[in-house]
C-alpha positions in Angstrom: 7.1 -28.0 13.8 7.6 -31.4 12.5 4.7 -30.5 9.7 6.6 -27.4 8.4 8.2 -29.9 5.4 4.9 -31.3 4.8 3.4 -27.8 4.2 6.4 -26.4 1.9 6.2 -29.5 0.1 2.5 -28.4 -0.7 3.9 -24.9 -2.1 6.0 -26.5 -4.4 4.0 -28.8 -5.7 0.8 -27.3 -6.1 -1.8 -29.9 -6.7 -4.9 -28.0 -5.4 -4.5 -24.3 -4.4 -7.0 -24.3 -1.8 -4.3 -26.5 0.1 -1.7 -24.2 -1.2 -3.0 -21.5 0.8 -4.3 -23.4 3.6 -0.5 -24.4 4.3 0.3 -20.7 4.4 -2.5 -19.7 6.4 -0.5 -22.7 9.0 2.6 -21.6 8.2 1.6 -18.1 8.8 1.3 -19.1 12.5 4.4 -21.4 12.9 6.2 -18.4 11.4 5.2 -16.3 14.8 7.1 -19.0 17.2 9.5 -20.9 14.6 10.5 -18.8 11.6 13.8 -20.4 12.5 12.4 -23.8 11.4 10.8 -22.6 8.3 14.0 -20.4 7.1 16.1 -23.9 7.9 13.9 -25.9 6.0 14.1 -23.3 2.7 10.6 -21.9 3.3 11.3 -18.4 2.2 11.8 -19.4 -1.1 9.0 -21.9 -1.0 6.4 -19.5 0.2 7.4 -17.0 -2.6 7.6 -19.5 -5.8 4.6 -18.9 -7.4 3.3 -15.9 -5.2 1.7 -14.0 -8.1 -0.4 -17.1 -8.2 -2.2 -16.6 -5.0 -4.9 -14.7 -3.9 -4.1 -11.1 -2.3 -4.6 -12.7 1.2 -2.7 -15.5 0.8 0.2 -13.4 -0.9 0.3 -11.4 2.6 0.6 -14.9 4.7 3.5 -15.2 2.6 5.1 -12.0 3.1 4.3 -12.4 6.6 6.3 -15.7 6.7 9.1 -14.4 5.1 9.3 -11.2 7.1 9.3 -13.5 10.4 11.8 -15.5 8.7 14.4 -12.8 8.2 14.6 -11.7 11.7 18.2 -12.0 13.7 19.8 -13.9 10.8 22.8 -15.1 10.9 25.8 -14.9 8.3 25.9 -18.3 7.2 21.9 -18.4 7.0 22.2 -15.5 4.3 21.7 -18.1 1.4 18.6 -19.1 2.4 16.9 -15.8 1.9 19.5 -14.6 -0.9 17.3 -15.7 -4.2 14.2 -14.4 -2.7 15.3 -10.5 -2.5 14.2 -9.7 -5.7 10.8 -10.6 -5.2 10.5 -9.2 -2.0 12.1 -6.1 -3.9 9.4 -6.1 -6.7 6.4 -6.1 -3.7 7.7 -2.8 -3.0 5.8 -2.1 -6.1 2.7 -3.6 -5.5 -0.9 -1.7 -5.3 -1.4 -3.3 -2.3 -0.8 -1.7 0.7 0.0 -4.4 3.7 2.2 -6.5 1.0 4.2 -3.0 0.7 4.8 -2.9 4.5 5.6 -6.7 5.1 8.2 -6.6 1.6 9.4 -3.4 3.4 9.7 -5.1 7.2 11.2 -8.4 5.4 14.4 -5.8 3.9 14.6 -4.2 6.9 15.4 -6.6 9.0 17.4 -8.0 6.8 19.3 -4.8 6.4 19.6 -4.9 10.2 20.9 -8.4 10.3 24.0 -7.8 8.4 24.4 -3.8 9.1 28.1 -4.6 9.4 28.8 -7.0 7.0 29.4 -5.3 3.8 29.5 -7.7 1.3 26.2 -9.2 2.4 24.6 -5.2 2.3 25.9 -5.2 -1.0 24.5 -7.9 -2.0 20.8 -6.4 -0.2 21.2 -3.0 -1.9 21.3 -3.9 -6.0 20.4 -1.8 -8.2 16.7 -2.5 -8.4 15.8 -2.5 -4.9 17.8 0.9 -4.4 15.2 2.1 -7.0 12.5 0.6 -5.9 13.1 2.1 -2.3 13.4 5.7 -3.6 10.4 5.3 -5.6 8.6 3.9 -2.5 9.4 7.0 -0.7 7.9 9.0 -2.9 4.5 7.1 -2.8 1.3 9.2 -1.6 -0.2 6.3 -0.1 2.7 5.1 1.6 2.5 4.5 5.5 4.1 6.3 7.8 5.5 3.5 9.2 6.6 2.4 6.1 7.8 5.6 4.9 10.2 5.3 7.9 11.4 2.1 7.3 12.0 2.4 4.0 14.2 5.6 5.3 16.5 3.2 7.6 17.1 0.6 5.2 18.5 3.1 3.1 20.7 4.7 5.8 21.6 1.0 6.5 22.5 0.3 3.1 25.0 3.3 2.8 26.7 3.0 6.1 29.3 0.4 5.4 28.7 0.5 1.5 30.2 3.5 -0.9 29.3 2.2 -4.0 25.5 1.9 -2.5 25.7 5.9 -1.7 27.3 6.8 -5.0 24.9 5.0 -6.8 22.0 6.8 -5.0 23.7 10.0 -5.9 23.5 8.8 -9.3 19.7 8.3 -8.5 19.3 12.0 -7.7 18.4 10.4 -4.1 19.7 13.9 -3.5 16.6 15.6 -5.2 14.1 13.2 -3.3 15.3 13.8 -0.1 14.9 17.8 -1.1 11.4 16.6 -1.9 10.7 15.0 1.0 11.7 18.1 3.2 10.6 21.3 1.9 7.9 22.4 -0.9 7.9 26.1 -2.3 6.9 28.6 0.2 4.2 31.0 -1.4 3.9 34.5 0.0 0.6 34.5 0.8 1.1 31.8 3.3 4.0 33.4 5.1 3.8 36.0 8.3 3.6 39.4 7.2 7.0 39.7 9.1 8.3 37.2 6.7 7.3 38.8 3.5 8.8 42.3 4.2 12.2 40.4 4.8 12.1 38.1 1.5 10.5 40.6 -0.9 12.2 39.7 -3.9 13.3 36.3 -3.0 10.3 34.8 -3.6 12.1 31.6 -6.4 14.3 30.9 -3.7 11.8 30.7 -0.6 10.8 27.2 1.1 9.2 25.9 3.8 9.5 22.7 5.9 6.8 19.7 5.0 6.0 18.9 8.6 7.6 15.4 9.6 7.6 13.2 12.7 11.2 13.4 14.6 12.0 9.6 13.6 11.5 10.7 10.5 13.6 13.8 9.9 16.1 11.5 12.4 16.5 8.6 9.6 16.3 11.7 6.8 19.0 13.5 8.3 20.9 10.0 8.8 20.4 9.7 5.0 21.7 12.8 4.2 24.9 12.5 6.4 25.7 9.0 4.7 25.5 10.6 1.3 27.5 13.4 2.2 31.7 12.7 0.7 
């Protein structure tokens, strides 16, 4: 614990990046037992400085770090993640997969952190990580995990926040969640019981994309928050 200083300092100051991301691959580790000690010492914004400098391995030691370092925070230990949102926002983005998930974890938990405080959700849910949220649900490749996730930040962020749900209105967050749910049902894949009852209906005809029941539990959630 007493080294954690000793590594930041090497993330800040990068003289060699081989010992750049041997400090994360340590700090990686203390993060499992002592996130506490990193986020106290400013390592969240020290493992993300110059994350675009890394390799793709040592940018997910990072993300790991920061994702154990948001966990159980507490209100006065908001400013030491506050500066660091948007870049965990942008790795929402990113082509790889695990630094999706561990962005994804990091908001979550801070989402959970401060699910009744509503300036600090506010402050969580800007613009560009509401976007960057819905676009992630939208994602082919994106996990289910994730995809769930991703789902309960978003019911999170609405809860105590109406300016959050009015701006995801504004978002058509109301057309993704439609999405989401049900595709166009064509007649040829519906029972023959079915078709004699909707002949003529055809436009208006839908059928359920099959979802897990957290899922359609954090949709539904979703939708009720979004509802006046």
């Amino acid at each position: 614990v007493e080294a954690i200083p000793t590594f930041l300092e090497k993330l800040q100051v990068i003289q060699c990046m081989d010992v750049a991301e041997q400090s994360l691959t340590a700090l990686e580790m203390l993060s499992k037992k002592h996130h506490k000690s990193i986020l106290h010492a400013k390592g969240v914004p020290a493992c993300l400085m110059y994350l675009d400098f890394f390799s793709m391995s040592a940018q997910v030691k990072a993300l790991t770090v920061t994702a154990n370092s948001c966990q159980g925070l507490q209100a006065e230990e908001f400013v030491l993640v506050q500066e660091a949102i948007p870049i965990i926002s942008s790795r929402l983005k990113s082509d790889d997969k695990k630094s999706v998930d561990l962005a994804c974890q990091a908001l979550s938990r801070l989402a959970d952190s401060y699910k009744l405080d509503k300036e600090r959700l506010a402050e969580i849910g800007k613009p560009e990580v509401l976007e960057n949220l819905q676009e992630l649900l939208q994602k082919p490749t994106v996990s289910p995990n994730t995809f769930t996730t991703c789902l309960h930040i978003l019911v999170i962020l609405t809860s105590n926040t109406p300016t959050t749900s009015l701006r995801l209105l504004k978002q058509d967050m109301g057309g993704t969640l439609k999405k989401l749910l049900v595709v166009p049902a064509f007649p040829e894949n519906l029972p023959s019981s079915s078709k004699s009852l909707n002949q003529g209906l055809d436009a208006d005809m839908v059928e359920l994309i099959p979802r897990s029941p957290q899922e359609l539990y954090e949709m539904v959630c979703l939708v009720g928050e979004l509802l006046p």
